[in-house]
C-alpha positions in Angstrom: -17.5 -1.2 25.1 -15.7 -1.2 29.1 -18.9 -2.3 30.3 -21.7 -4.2 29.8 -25.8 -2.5 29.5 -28.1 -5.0 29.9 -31.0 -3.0 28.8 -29.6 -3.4 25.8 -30.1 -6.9 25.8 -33.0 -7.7 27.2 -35.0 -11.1 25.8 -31.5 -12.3 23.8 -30.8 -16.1 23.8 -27.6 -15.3 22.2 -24.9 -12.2 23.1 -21.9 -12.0 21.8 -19.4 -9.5 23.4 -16.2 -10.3 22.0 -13.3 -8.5 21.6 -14.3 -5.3 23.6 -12.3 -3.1 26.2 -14.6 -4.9 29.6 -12.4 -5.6 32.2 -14.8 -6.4 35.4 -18.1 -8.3 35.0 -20.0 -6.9 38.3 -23.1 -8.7 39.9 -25.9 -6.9 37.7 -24.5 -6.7 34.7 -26.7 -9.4 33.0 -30.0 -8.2 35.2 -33.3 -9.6 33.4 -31.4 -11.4 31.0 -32.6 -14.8 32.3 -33.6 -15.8 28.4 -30.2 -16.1 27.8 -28.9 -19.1 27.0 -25.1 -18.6 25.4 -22.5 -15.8 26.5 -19.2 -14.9 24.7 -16.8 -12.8 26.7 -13.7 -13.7 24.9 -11.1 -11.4 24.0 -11.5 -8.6 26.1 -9.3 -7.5 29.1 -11.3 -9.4 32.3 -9.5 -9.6 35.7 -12.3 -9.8 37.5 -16.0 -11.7 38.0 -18.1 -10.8 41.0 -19.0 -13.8 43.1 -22.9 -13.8 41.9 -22.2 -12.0 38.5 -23.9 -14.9 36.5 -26.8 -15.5 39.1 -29.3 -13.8 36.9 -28.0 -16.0 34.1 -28.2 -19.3 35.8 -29.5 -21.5 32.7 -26.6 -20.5 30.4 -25.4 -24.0 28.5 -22.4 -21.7 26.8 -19.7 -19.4 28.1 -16.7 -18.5 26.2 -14.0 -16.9 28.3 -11.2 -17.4 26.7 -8.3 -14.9 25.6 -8.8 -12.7 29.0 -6.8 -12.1 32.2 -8.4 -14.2 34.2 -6.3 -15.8 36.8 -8.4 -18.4 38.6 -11.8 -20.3 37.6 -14.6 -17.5 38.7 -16.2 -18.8 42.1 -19.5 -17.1 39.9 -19.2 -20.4 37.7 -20.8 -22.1 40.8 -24.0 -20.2 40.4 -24.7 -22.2 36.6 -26.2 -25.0 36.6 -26.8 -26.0 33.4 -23.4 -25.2 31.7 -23.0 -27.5 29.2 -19.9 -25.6 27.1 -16.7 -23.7 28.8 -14.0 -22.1 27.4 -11.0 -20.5 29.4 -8.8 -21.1 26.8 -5.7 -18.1 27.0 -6.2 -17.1 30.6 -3.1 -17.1 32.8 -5.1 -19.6 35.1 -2.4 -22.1 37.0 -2.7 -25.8 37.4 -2.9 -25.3 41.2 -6.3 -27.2 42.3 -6.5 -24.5 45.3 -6.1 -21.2 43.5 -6.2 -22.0 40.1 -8.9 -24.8 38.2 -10.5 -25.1 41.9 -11.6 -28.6 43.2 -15.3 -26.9 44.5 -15.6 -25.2 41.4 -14.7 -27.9 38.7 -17.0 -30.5 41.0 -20.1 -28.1 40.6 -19.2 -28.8 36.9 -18.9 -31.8 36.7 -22.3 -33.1 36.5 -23.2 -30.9 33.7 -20.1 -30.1 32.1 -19.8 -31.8 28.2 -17.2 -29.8 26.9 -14.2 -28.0 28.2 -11.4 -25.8 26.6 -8.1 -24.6 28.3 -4.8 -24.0 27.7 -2.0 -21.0 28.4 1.4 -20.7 29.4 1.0 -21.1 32.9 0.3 -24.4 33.2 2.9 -26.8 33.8 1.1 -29.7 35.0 -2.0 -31.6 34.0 -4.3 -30.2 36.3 -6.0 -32.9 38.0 -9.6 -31.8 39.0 -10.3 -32.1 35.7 -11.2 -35.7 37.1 -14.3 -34.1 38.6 -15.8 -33.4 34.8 -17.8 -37.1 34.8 -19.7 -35.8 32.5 -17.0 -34.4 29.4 -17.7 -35.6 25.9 -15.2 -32.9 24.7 -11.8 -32.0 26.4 -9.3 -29.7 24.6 -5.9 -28.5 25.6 -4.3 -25.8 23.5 -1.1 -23.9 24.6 0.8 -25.0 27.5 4.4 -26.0 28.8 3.3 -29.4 30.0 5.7 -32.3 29.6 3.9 -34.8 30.4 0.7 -36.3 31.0 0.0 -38.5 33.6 -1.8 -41.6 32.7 -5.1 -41.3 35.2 -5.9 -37.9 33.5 -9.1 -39.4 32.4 -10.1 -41.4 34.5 -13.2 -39.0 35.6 -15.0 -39.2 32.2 -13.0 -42.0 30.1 -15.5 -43.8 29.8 -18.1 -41.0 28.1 -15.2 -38.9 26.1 -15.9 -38.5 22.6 -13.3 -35.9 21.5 -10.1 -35.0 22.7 -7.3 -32.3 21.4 -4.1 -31.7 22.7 -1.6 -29.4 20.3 0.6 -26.8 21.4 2.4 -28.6 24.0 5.8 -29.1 24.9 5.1 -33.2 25.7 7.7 -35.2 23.9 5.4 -38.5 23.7 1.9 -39.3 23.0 -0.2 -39.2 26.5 -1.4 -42.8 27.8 -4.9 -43.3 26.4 -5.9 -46.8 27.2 -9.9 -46.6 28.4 -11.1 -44.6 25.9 -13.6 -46.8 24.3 -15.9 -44.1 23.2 -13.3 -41.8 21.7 -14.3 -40.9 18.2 -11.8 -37.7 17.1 -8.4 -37.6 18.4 -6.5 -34.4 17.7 -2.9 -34.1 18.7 -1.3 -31.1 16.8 1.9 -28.9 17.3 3.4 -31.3 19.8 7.3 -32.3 19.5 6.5 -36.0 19.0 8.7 -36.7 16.5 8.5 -40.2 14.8 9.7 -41.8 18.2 7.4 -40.3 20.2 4.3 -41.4 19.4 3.8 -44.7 21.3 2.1 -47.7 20.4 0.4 -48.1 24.0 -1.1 -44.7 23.8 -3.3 -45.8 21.3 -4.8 -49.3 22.8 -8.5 -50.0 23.4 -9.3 -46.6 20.9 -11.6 -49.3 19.1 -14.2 -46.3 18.4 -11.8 -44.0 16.6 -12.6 -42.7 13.3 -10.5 -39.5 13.3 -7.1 -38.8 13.7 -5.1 -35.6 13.4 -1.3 -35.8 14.0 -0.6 -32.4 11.9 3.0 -30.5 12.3 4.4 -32.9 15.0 7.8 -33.0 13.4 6.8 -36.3 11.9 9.2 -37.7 8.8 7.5 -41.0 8.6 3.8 -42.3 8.5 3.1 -43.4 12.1 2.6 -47.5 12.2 0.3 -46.8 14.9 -2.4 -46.5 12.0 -2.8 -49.7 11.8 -4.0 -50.4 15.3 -7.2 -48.3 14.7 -9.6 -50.4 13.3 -12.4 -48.0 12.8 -9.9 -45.0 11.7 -11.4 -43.5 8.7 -9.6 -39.9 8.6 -6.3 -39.1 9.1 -4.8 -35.8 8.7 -0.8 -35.6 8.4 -0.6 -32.0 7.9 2.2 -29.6 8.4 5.0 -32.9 8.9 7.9 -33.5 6.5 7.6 -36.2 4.9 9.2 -34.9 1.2 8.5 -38.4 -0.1 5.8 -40.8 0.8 7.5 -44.5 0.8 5.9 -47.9 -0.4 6.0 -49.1 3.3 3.3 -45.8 4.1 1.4 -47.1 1.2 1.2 -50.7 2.2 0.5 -49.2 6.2 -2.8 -47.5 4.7 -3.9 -50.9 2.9 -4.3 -52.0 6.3 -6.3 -49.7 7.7 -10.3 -48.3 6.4 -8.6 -45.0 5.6 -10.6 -43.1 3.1 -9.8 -39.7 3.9 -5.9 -38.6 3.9 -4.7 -34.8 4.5 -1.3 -33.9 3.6 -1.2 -30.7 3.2 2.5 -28.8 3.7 4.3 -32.1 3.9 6.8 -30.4 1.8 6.4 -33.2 -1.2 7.5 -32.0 -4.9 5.5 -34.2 -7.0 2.7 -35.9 -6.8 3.5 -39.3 -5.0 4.3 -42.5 -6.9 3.6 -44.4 -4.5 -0.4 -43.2 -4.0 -1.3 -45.6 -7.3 -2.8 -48.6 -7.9 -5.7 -50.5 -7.3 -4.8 -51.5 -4.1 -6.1 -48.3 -2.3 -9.6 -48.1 -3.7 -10.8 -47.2 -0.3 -9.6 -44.0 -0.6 -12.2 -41.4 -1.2 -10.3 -37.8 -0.7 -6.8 -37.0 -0.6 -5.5 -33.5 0.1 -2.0 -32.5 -1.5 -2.7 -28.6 -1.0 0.0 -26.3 -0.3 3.0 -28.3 -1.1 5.6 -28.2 -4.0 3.9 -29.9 -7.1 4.6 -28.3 -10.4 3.0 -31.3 -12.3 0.4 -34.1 -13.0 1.7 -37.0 -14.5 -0.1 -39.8 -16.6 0.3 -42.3 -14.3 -0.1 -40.1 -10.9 -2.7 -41.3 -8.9 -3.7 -43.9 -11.2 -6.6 -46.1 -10.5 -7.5 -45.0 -7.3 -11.0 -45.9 -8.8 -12.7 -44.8 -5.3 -11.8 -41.1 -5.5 -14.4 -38.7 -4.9 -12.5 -35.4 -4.0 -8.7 -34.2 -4.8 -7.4 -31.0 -3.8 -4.1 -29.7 -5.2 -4.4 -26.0 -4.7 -1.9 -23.9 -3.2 1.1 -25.6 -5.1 3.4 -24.2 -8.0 1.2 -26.5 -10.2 2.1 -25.9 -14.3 1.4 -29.2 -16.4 -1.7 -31.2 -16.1 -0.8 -34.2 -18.6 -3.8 -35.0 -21.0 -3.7 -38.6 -20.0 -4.6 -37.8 -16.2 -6.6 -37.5 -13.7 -8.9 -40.6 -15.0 -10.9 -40.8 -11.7 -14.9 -42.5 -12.5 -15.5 -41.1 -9.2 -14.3 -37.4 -9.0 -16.6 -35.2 -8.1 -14.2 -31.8 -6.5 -11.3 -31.1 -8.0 -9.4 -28.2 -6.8 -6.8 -26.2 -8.6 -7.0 -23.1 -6.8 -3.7 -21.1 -6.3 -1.2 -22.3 -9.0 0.3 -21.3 -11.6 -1.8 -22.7 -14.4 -2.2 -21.0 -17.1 -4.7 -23.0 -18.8 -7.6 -25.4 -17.8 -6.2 -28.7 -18.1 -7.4 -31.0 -20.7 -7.3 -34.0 -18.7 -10.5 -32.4 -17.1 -12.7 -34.4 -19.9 -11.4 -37.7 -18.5 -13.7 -37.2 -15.1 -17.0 -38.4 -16.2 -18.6 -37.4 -13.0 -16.7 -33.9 -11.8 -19.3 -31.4 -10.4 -17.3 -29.1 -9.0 -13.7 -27.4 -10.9 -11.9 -24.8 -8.8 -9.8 -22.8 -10.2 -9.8 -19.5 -8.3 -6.8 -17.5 -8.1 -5.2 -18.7 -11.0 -4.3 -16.1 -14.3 -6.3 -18.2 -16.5 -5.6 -17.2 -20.2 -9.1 -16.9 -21.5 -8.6 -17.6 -25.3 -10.5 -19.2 -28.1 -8.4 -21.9 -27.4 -11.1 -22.7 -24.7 -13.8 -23.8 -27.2 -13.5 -27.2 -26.4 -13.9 -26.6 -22.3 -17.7 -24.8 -23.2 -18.3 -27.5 -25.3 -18.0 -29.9 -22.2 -19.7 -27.5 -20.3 -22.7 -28.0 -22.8 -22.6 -31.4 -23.1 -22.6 -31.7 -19.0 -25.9 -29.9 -19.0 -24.7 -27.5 -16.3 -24.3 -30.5 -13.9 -20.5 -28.7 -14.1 -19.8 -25.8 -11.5 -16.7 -23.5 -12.2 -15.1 -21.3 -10.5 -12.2 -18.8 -11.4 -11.5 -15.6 -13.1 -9.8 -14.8 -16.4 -6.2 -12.9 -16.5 -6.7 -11.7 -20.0 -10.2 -9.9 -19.3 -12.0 -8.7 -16.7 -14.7 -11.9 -17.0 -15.1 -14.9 -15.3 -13.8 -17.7 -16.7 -18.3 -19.1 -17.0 -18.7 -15.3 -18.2 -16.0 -15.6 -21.0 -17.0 -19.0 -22.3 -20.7 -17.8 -22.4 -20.1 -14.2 -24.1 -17.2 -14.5 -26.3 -16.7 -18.5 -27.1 -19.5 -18.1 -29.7 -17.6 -15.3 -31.0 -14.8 -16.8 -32.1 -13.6 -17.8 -35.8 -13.6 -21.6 -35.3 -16.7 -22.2 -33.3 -19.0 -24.2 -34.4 -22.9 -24.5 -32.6 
């Protein structure tokens, strides 16, 4: 589509036109199309916005720009007045107040304005009319060559900000965050921190945090900074390399209300030692997907009696020992992606599991199974599976259901 028909659209709330060929958005392009209350223009090739080109949209509360050509915030912007989302994300905009995120323009937004995404390689600088968003609940920046980030960057709307991302930056040290009583998800991904880069007195006053993503920041230790979150309840270490998690990580989340830990591609080759023991019963879910493990030991994860939901897919995963996974609590468990063989005995040792994934794994469906559909039976179907056999063209519910009660040594 190079342009847009808006007889086409006439009495949509929603249009998505994403990922066409339109390169000019021209003044009566959205004629009678005042129902309309969300717009997505991303991915196509726009340049250009006619100064009233959204003025028979005015009540739009979402616009999705992003991944265009756009080189300067549309002056059309200043004809919405009830945007509540924007997204510019991927447009070669600059930082420059004057000719890039305008002052007038970014001021007209700012009493509506709760959630803002930009990001590209040409900005260099924080761009400060952001201050003019008093109302933001949601800022992210993704993609720039910014070094650094200067500490009044929030002043406009710290005090309402709920959620704030930062990743793909070139900023060698966490930004200053003090003020940000309100914050509640904190996302800073893809940055160069490193383990000495992320700064104790970026993170004082977030009293309100209870997420916190620090994933492929070239990390190689747990951050202490953990510890000065008191509400932090998710933390997701993703993508760092850590090979080994030490005791001195271990006794770092015993501080903390931590009850959700992500470490996926952390480049660990067995299941931690150290992520046992009583002592971390407020963890609820821990995710070791895509790393190295070829095993589960007996005494892996042992008594982490708290434990609702393990996922160890995506890993070269062979042995399951029989004595464990003796979790009261599971309730997911998922195997998907490895290179088992064979559903694991130690399965009968979760009391509680409702949901066993095991798709994309060359299960050999066998008689040797007899004693997995006789759990199955005796769970009253409160046991969900999923995963496909390598020996037949059956799921592995399908074979236990059709050819279990087949074989020599079953018994009813």
């Amino acid at each position: 589509m190079p342009r847009i028909d808006s007889a086409s659209f006439n009495g949509y709330h929603h249009l998505d036109l994403s990922n066409n060929f339109i390169g000019n958005v021209h003044q009566n392009d959205f004629h009678n199309l005042n129902q309309l209350k969300e717009l997505d223009l991303s991915g196509n090739y726009l340049s250009h916005i006619d100064r009233h080109a959204f003025s028979n949209i005015a009540n739009i509360s979402f616009l999705n720009l992003s991944t265009n050509s756009i080189a300067s915030l549309p002056d059309a912007l200043l004809d919405l007045h009830s945007l509540e989302t924007l997204d510019v994300t991927s447009n070669p905009i600059p930082d420059n107040p004057v000719t890039g995120f305008t002052d007038g323009v970014m001021r007209h937004l700012g009493t509506k304005l709760k959630e803002f995404h930009f990001g590209s390689d040409t900005i260099h600088t924080w761009p400060v009319s952001t201050n003019h968003l008093q109302a933001l609940e949601k800022l992210e920046l993704n993609g720039s060559l910014i070094y650094y980030i200067p500490p009044y960057f929030m002043d406009g709307f710290k005090s309402r900000l709920m959620s704030l991302t930062i990743r793909n930056t070139n900023l060698p040290t966490t930004p200053i965050m003090t003020g940000l009583r309100n914050l509640r998800e904190l996302h800073l991904d893809n940055n160069p921190f490193h383990n000495y880069g992320i700064l104790p007195n970026s993170f004082t006053g977030l009293d309100s945090l209870t997420t916190l993503s620090l994933r492929s920041d070239q990390l190689t230790e747990f951050p202490p900074i953990l510890e000065l979150l008191p509400q932090l309840t998710s933390v997701s270490l993703d993508g760092n390399s850590f090979y080994y998690i030490s005791d001195n990580a271990i006794t770092l989340i015993n501080r903390t209300r931590i009850s959700e830990l992500s470490l996926r591609n952390c480049h660990l080759d067995r299941v931690p030692g150290s992520l046992t023991g009583a002592s971390l019963r407020q963890l609820t879910s821990i995710d070791l997907s895509n790393n190295n493990i070829n095993s589960i030991e007996r005494y892996d994860l042992k008594d982490l009696v708290n434990l609702h939901k393990l996922s160890i897919a995506h890993n070269p995963l062979q042995y399951v020992s029989e004595e464990a996974l003796k979790f009261q609590s599971l309730t997911i468990l998922d195997l998907s992606d490895t290179k088992l063989k064979t559903i694991p005995r130690a399965v009968q040792n979760i009391p509680r599991l409702h949901d066993l994934l095991l798709t994309n794994n060359e299960i050999d469906c066998t008689c040797d199974l007899i004693w997995f559909e006789k759990l199955l039976k005796a769970r009253h179907g409160s046991l969900n599976v999923t995963g496909s056999c390598e020996t037949i063209y059956r799921t592995v519910v399908e074979y236990l259901n059709q050819f279990i009660p087949k074989c020599p040594d079953y018994v009813r």
